[in-house]
C-alpha positions as CSV (number, residue, x, y, z in Angstrom):
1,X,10.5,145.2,-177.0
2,X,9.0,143.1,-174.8
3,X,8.9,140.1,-177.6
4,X,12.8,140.3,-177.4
5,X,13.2,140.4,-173.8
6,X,11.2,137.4,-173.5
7,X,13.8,135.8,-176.1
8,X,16.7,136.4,-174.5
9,X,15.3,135.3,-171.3
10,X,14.4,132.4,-173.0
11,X,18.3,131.9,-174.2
12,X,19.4,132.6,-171.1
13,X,18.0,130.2,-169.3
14,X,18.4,127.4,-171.9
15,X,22.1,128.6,-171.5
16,X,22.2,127.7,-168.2
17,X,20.2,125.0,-167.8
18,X,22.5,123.7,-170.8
19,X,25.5,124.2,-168.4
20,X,24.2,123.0,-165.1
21,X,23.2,119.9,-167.1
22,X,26.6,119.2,-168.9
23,X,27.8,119.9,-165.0
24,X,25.9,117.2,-163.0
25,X,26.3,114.8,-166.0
26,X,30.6,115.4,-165.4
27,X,32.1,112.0,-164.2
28,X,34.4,112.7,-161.1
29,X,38.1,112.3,-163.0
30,X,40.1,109.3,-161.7
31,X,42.9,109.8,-160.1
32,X,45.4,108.4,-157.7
33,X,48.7,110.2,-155.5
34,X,51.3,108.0,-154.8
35,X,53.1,108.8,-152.2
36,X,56.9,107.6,-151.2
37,X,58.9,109.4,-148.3
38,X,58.9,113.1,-149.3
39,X,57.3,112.4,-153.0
40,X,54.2,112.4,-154.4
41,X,53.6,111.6,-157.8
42,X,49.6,111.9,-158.9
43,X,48.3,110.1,-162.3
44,X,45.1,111.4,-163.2
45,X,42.4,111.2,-166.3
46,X,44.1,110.7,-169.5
47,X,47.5,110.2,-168.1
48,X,45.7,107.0,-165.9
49,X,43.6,105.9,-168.7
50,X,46.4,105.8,-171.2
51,X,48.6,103.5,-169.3
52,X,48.2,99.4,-170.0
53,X,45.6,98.0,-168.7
54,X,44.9,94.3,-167.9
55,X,41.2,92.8,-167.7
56,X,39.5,90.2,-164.8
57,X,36.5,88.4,-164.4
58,X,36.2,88.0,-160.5
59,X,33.5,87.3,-158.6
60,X,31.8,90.3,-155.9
61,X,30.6,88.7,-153.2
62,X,28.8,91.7,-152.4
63,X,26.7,91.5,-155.7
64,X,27.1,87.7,-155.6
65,X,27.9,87.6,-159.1
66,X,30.9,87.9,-162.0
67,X,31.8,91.4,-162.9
68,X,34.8,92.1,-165.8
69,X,37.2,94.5,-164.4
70,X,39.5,96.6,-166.4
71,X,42.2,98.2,-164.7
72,X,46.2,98.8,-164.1
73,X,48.3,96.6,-162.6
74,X,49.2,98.3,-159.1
75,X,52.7,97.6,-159.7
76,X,52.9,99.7,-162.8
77,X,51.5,102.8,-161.2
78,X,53.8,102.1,-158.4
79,X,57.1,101.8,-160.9
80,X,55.8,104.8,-162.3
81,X,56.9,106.7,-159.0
82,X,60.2,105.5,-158.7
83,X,59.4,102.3,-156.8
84,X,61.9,99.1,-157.2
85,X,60.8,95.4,-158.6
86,X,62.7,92.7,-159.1
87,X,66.3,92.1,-157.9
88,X,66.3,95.3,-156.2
89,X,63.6,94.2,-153.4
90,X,65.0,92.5,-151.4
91,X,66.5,93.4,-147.3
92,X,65.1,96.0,-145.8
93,X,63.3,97.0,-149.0
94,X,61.1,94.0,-147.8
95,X,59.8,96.2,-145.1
96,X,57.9,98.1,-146.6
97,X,54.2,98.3,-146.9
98,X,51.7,99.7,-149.1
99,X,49.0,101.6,-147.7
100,X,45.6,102.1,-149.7
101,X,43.7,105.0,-148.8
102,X,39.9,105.9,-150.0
103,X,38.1,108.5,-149.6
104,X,35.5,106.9,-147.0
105,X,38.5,105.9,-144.8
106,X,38.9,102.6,-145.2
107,X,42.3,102.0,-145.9
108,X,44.3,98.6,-146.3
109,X,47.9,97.5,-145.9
110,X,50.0,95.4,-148.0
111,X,53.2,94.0,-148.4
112,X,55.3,95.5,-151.1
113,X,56.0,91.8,-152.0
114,X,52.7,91.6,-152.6
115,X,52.6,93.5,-156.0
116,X,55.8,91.9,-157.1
117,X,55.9,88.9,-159.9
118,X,59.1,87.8,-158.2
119,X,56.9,87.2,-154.9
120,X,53.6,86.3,-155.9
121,X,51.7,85.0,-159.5
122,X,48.6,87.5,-158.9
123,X,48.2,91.2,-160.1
124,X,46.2,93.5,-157.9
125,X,44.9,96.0,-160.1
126,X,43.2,99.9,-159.8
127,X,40.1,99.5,-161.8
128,X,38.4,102.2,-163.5
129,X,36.4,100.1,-165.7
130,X,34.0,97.4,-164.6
131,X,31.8,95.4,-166.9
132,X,32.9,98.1,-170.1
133,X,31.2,101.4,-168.3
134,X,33.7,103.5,-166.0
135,X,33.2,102.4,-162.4
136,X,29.9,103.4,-160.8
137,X,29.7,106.4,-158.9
138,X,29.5,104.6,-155.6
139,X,32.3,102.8,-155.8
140,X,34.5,104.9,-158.0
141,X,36.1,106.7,-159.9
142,X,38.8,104.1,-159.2
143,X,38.6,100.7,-156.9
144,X,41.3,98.2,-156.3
145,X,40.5,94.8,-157.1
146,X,41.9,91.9,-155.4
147,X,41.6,88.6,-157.4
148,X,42.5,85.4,-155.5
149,X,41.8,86.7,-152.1
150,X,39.0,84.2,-150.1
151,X,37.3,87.3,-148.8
152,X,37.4,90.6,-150.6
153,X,38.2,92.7,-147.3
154,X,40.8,93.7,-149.2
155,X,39.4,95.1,-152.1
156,X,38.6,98.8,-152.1
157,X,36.1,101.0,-153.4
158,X,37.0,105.5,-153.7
159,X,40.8,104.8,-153.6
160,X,42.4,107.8,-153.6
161,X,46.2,107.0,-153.1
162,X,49.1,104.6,-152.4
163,X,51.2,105.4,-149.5
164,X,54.4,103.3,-149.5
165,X,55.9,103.3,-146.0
166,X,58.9,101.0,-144.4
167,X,58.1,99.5,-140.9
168,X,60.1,97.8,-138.2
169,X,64.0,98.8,-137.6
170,X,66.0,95.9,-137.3
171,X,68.1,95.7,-134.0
């Protein structure tokens, strides 16, 4: 009796230690909400990882060296809920702001023009790949990358949505 109650013991705690283990070694999922008047629209793990990406080598000043970035254009996530490109921005569309919020509070504004090919020959991507290994866990699960800018103020680490809001009303 007591050789079998030392046995499952012994299974029972390799259970659980076999649990708590696959737990902690669990990557956060990426996500990101995308939020537009009254709408959210939220891409997360598969869904986010399935879509195109493109890939950068930029430089991190923070580092102070080249890291290959692998992520999704910004405009394509915000298409993806219901915002317009192209001809259709333009007037009072031209207004409107993008707001990039992360979970340590640091959030940055853009122009909507910004992430249009129409206005400007960059792409601003959400990364969830950096040199071939998902993004590290202090800077992730997803970070926006801004290539071209002189200072990377702009670019984000934790971002956890897109807020698109219009500013100003013209008089």
């Amino acid at each position: 009796m007591s050789l079998d109650c030392t046995l499952i013991r012994r299974c029972f705690a390799l259970i659980c230690l076999s649990i708590l283990g696959s737990l902690s070694l669990r990557a956060v999922e990426p996500q990101i909400e995308i939020i537009n008047a009254d709408k959210t629209t939220v891409i997360a793990g598969p869904d986010l990882a399935n879509m195109p990406h493109q890939t950068v080598t930029a430089f991190d000043s923070h580092e102070k060296k080249d890291h290959v970035y692998s992520g999704i254009p910004v405009r394509d996530l915000l298409e993806r809920a219901g915002i317009e490109f192209g001809e259709k921005l333009r007037g009072k569309g031209l207004r409107q702001v993008v707001i990039v919020h992360c979970r340590d509070y640091y959030d940055i504004v853009f122009a909507l023009a910004e992430f249009d090919d129409a206005f400007n020959s960059r792409t601003i991507l959400l990364v969830d790949r950096q040199d071939g290994q998902t993004v590290p866990d202090a800077l992730g699960p997803v970070r926006l990358v801004v290539p071209g800018d002189k200072r990377p103020a702009r670019w984000a680490r934790m971002v956890t949505s897109l807020e698109v809001v219009r500013v100003g009303d013209a008089k």
